[in-house]
C-alpha positions in Angstrom: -41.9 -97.7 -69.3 -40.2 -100.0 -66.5 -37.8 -98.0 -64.6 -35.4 -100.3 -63.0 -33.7 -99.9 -59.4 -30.4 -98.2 -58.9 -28.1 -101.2 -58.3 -26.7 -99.9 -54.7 -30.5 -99.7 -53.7 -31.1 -103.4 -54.9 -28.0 -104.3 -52.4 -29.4 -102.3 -49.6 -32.5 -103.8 -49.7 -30.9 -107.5 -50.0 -29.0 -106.4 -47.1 -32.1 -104.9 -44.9 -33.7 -109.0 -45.7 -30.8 -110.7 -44.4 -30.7 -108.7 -41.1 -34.2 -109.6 -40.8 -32.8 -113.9 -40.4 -30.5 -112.9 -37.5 -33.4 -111.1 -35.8 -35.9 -114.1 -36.2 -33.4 -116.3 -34.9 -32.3 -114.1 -31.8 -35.9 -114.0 -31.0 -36.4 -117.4 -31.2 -33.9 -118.1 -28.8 -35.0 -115.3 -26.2 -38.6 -117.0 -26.6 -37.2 -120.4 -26.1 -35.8 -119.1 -22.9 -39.1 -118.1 -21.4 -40.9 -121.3 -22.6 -40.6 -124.6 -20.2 -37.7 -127.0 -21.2 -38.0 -129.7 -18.5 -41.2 -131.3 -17.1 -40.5 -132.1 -13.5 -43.1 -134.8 -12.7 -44.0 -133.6 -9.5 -42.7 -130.1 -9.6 -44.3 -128.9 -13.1 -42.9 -126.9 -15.9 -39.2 -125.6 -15.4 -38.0 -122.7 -17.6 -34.5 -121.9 -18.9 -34.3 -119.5 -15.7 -34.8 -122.1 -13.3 -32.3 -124.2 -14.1 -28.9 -123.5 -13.3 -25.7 -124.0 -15.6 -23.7 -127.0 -14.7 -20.9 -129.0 -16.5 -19.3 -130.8 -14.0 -17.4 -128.6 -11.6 -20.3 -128.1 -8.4 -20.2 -124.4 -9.0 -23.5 -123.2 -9.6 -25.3 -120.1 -9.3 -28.7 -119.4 -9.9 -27.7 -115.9 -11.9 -25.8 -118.3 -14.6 -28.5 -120.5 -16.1 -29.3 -121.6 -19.5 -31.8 -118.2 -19.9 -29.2 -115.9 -19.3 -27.0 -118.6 -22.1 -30.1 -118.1 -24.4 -30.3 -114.5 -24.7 -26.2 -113.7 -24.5 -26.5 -116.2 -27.5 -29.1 -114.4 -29.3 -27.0 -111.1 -28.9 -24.7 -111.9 -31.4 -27.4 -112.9 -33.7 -28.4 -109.3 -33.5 -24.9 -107.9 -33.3 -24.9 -109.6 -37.1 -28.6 -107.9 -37.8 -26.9 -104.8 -37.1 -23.9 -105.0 -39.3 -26.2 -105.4 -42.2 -28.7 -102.9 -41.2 -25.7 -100.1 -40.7 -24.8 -101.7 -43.7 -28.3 -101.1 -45.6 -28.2 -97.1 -43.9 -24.8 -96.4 -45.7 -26.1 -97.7 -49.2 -23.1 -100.3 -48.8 -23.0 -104.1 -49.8 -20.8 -105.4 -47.1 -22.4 -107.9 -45.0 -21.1 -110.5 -42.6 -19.8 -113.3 -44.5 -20.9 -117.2 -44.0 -18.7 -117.9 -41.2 -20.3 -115.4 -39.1 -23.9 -117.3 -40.0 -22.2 -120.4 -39.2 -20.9 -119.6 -35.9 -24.1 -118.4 -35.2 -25.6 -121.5 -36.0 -23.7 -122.8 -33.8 -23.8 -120.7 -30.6 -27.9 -121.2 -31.1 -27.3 -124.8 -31.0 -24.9 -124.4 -27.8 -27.6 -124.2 -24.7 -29.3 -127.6 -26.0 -25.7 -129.4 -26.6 -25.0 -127.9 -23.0 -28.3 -129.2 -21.2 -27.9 -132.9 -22.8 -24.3 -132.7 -21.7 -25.2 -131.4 -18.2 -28.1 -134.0 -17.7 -26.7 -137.1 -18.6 -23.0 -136.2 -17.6 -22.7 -133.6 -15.1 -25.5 -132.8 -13.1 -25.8 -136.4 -12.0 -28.1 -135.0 -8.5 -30.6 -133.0 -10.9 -31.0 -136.4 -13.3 -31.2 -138.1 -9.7 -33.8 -136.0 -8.2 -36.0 -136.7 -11.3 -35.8 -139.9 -11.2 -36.5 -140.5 -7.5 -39.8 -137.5 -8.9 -40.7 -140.1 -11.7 -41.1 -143.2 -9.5 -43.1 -141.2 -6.9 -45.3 -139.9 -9.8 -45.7 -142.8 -11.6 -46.7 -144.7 -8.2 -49.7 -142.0 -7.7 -50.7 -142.2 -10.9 -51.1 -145.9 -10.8 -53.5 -145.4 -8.1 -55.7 -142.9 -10.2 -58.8 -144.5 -11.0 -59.2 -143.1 -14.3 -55.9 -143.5 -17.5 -53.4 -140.9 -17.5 -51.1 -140.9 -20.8 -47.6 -140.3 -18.9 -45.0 -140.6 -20.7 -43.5 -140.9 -24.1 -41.4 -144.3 -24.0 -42.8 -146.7 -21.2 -40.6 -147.1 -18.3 -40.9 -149.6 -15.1 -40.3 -146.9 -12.3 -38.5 -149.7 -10.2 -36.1 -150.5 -13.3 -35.1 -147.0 -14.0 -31.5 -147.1 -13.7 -29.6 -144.0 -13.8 -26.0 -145.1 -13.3 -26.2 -145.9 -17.4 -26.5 -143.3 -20.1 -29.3 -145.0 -21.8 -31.8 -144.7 -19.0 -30.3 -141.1 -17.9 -31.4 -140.2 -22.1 -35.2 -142.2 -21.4 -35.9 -140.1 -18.9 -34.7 -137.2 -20.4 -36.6 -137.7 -23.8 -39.9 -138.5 -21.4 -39.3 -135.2 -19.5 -38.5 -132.8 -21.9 -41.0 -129.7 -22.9 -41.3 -127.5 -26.2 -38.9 -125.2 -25.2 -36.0 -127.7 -25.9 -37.2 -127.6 -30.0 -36.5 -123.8 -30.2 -32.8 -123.0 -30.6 -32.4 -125.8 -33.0 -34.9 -123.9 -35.2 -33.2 -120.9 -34.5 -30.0 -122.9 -35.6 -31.7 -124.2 -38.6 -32.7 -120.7 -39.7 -29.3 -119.2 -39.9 -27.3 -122.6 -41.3 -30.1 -122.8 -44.3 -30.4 -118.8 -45.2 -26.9 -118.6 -45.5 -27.3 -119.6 -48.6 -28.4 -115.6 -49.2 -25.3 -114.3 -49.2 -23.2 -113.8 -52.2 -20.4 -111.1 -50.9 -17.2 -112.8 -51.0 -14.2 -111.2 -50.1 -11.5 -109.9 -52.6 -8.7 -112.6 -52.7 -5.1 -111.1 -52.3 -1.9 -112.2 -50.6 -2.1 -111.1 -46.7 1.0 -109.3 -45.6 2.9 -109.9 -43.0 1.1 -108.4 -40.2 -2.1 -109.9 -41.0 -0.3 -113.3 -41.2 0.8 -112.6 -37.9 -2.4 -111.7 -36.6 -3.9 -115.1 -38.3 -1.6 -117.4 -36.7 -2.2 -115.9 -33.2 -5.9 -116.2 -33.7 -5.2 -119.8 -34.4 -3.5 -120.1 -31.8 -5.4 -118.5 -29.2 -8.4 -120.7 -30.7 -6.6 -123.8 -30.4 -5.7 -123.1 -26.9 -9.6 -121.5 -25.8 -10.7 -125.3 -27.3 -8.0 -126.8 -25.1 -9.6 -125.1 -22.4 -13.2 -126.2 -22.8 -12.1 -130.0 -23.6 -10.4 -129.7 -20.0 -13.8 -127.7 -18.3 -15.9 -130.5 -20.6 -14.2 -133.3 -19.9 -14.6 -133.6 -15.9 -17.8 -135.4 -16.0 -17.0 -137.9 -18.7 -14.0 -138.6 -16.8 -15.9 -139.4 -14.2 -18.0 -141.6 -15.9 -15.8 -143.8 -17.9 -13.9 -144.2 -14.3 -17.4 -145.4 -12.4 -18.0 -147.7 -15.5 -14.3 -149.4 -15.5 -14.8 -149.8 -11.9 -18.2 -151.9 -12.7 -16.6 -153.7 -14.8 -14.1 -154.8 -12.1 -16.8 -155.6 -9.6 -18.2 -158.1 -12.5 -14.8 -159.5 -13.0 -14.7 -159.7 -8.8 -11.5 -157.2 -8.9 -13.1 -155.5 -6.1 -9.5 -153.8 -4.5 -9.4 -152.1 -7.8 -12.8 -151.6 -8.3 -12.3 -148.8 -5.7 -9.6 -147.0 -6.5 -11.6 -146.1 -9.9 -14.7 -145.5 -8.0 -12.5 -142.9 -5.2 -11.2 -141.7 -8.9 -14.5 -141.0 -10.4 -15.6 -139.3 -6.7 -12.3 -137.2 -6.9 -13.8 -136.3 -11.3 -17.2 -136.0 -10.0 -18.0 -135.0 -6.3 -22.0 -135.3 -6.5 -21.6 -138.8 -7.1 -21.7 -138.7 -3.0 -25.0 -138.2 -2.8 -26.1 -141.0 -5.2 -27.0 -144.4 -3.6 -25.7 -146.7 -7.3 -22.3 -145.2 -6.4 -22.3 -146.2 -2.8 -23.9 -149.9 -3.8 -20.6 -150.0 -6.2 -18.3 -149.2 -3.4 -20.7 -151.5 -0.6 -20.5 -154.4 -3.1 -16.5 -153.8 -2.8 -16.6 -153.3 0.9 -19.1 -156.4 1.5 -16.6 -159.0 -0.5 -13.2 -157.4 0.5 -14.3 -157.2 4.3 -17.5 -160.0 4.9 -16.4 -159.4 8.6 -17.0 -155.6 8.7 -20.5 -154.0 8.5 -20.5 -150.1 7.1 -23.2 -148.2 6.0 -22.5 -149.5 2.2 -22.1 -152.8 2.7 -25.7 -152.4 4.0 -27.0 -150.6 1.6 -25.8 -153.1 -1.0 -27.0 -155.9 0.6 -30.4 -153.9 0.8 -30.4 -152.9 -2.9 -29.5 -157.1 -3.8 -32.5 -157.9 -1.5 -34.8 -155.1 -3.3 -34.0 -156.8 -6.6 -34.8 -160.0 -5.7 -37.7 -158.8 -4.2 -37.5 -159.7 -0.4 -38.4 -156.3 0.7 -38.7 -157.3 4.7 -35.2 -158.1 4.4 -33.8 -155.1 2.6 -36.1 -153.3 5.1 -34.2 -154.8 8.1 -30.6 -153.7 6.2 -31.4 -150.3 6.3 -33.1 -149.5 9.7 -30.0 -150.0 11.7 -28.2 -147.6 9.3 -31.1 -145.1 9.9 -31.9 -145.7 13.6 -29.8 -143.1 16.2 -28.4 -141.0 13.2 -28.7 -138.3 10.6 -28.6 -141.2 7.3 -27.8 -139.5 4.5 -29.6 -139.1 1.3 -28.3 -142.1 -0.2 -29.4 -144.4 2.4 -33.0 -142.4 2.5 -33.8 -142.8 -1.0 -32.9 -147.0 -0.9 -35.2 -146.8 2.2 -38.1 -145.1 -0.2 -37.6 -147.2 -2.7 -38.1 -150.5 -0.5 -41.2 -148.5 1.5 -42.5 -147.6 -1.7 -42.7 -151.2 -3.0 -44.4 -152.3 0.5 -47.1 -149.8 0.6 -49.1 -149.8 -2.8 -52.1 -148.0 -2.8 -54.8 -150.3 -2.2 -57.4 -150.9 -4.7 -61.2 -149.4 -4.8 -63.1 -152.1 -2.9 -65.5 -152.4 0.0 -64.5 -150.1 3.7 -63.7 -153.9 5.3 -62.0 -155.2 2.5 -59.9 -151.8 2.3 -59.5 -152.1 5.9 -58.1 -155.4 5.6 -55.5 -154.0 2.6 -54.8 -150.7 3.9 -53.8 -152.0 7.4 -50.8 -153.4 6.2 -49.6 -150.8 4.4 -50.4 -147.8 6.5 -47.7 -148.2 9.1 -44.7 -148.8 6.1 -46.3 -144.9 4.9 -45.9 -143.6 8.4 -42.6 -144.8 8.5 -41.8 -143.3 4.8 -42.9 -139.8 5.9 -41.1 -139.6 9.1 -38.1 -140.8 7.0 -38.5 -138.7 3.9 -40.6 -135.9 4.5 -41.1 -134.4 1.0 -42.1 -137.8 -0.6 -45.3 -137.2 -2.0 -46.8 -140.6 -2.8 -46.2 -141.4 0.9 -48.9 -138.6 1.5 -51.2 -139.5 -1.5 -51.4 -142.8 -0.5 -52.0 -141.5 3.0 -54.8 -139.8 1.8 -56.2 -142.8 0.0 -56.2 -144.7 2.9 -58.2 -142.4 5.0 -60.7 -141.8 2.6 -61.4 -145.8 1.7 -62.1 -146.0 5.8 -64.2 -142.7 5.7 -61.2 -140.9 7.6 -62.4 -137.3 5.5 -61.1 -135.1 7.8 -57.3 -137.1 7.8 -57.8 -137.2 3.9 -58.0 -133.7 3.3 -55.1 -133.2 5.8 -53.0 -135.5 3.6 -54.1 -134.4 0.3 -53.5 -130.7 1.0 -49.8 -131.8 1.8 -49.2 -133.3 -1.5 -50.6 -129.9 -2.9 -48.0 -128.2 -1.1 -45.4 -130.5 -1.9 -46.0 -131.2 -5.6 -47.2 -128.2 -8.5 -48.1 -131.3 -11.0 -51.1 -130.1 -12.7 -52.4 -134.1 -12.4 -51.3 -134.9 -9.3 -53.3 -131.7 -7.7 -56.1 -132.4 -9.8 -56.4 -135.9 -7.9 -55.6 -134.2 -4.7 -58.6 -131.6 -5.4 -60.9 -134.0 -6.5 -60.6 -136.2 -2.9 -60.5 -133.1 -0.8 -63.8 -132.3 -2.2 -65.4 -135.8 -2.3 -64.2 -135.8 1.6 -65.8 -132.1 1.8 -68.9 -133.3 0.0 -69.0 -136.5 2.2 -68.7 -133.4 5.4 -72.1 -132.2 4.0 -69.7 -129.0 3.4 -70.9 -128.6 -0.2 -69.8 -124.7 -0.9 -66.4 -126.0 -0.5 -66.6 -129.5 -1.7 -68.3 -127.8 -5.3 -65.0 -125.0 -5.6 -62.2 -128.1 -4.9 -64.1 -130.0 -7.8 -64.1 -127.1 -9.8 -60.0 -126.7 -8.8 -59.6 -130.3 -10.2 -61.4 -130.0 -13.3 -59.3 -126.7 -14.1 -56.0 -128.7 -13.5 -57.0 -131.3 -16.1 -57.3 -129.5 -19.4 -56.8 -133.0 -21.4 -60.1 -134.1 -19.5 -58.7 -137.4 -17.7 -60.0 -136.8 -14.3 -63.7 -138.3 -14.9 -64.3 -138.4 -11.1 -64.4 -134.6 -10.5 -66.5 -134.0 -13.5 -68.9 -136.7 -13.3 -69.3 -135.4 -9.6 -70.2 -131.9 -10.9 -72.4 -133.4 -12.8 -74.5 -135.1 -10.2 -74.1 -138.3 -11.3 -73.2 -139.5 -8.1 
């Protein structure tokens, strides 16, 4: 004999399986704020925590970030679990209708919208710094003597131009981690199982308090999204200003051309610290005034050299700029770029004919470090050089440096692998044998050949 359920304890436990969904997906979003969403190139994995929230307005504290966004978002994904579990307690059918699972939806999807915005918007000094982390990474890869699969659409380091959108997304999509793929599952979870739901409320004519209450809920809606449009639209601003104002240059309306670019500064203050916005205003500068020299007009003139590839020239822009003065950051990173370009890292060849290679290009990394400190292929190179002219002592000076300036799991593999090679080369084996055995632990993907086949005892 087949005894069926009581009805009310068939809706309970319908009830206690939907409040499982909003669980799931709350935890999904508290995990994706622990897991890495950005790969810094030389700085490593960066987690939700690390990275601060930004959309546009320069006030940013480490406390608000998109970790703290994450979990606020996933307590109302459990506020709705326990709606239906009280629900489930009382032996009552009510749950949350689809709305709720919609807004939730919605709110999971809002960190990811938020980063995306941030990145290729906002935070144009965060999408700068990783850019100016790319070129140096890609440069020290380059030099690896073994292949390093680097990135997900290829990119010339030298060509990256983040003043557009479409190389701001590039390096974005290159850059991103797992953690990024989370809330959209999360999202995906509580759209889709909506579906579950079958209460639907009573219809009946609202009276006239409750129409009251519905209009100013309207209203008070209409004027919250009012709100964010005006917190939201800041950045955009600023970039449809900075793009009207290239257009201008292009048309040679360079009077103009800077009003829109003092507008998109006055929109977007970290566009200051970016060197593409002062080549805009330098290009203006250079044709309104030929006659006047400013810091701009140099720079653009060393940027039009760059691209054209007379690197000497560019060189001799910028020095004057530099010499007798703090330069700003603008000015330093068009420097790096044209030091960059002058001092490649020599290839693998004999001591005289690195010598001969490495001579050349040793004083332009000098220079780079004394003007830029933290750049890290200046060291790496560095290193390179002194190991190619037996220099082993120098090499593992310059290769710890990049260790401290750079967590990349590749690049300190490299670094490792010649601090032991120099030790090796020290006759200090004990040490040379627990650097090799640091490199090979930083390269689980087993690229780094040199390290292992020097366990080994091949050479």
């Amino acid at each position: 004999m087949v005894v069926s359920l009581p009805q009310k304890l068939l809706g309970s436990l319908v009830v206690v399986r939907l409040s499982i969904i909003p669980i799931i997906a709350g935890g999904i979003l508290v995990i994706a704020s622990v897991f890495p969403w950005l790969t810094d190139p030389l700085g490593g994995d960066v987690s939700a925590w690390k990275i601060p929230l930004d959309v546009g307005w320069q006030h940013r504290s480490v406390i608000v970030n998109y970790g703290v966004l994450c979990c606020c978002c996933a307590l109302f994904t459990f506020f709705i679990a326990s709606v239906h579990w009280r629900a489930a307690c009382k032996g009552r059918n009510v749950v949350c209708g689809h709305s709720m699972y919609i807004l939730a939806g919605l709110l999971c999807l809002a960190p990811i919208v938020l980063f995306f915005f941030q990145y290729i918007f906002a935070d144009v000094q965060s999408i700068n710094n990783l850019a100016q982390h790319e070129i140096q990474a890609h440069l020290i890869i380059q030099g690896f003597r073994y292949y390093v699969s680097h990135q997900r659409i290829p990119i010339l380091p030298f060509n990256l131009d983040i003043s557009t959108l479409q190389d701001r997304f590039i390096l974005i999509f290159d850059q991103f981690s797992y953690g990024l793929l989370l809330p959209p599952i999360a999202s995906w979870i509580l759209l889709d199982y909506r579906r579950l739901i079958h209460f639907k409320p009573p219809i009946r004519e609202l009276s006239v308090r409750e129409k009251s209450v519905k209009r100013l809920w309207l209203t008070g809606s209409l004027a919250l999204a009012l709100v964010g449009l005006g917190i939201l639209g800041r950045a955009p601003a600023a970039y449809v200003s900075e793009y009207y104002a290239r257009t201008l240059l292009l048309a040679g309306n360079y009077s103009q051309a800077l009003v829109w670019l003092d507008r998109a500064y006055a929109l977007n203050p970290a566009l200051d610290e970016l060197s593409y916005y002062h080549i805009d205003r330098g290009q203006a500068l250079y044709y309104l005034h030929p006659d006047q020299v400013s810091d701009e007009s140099s720079l653009y003139l060393a940027f039009t050299y760059r691209s054209q590839k007379n690197l000497k020239d560019a060189y001799s822009q910028l020095i004057p700029v530099i010499k007798g003065k703090q330069a700003p950051r603008w000015i330093i990173e068009e420097m790096s770029l044209t030091l960059e370009r002058l001092a490649p890292i020599p290839p693998v060849t004999s001591l005289a004919q690195a010598q001969d290679s490495s001579s050349k290009a040793l004083p332009w990394l000098e220079l780079l470090t004394q003007i830029d400190p933290s750049n890290v292929y200046a060291n790496y190179a560095m290193g390179r050089i002194r190991y190619a002219w037996h220099d082993y002592s120098r090499t593992i000076a310059e290769m710890q440096e990049v260790i401290q300036l750079s967590t990349s799991s590749e690049i300190s593999s490299s670094a490792f692998t010649y601090i032991g090679l120099s030790e090796e080369a020290l006759e200090d084996d004990v040490n040379a044998r627990a650097s090799l055995f640091k490199a090979v632990a930083l390269d689980p993907n087993y690229y780094n050949n040199i390290a292992r086949e020097e366990l080994s005892g091949l050479h």
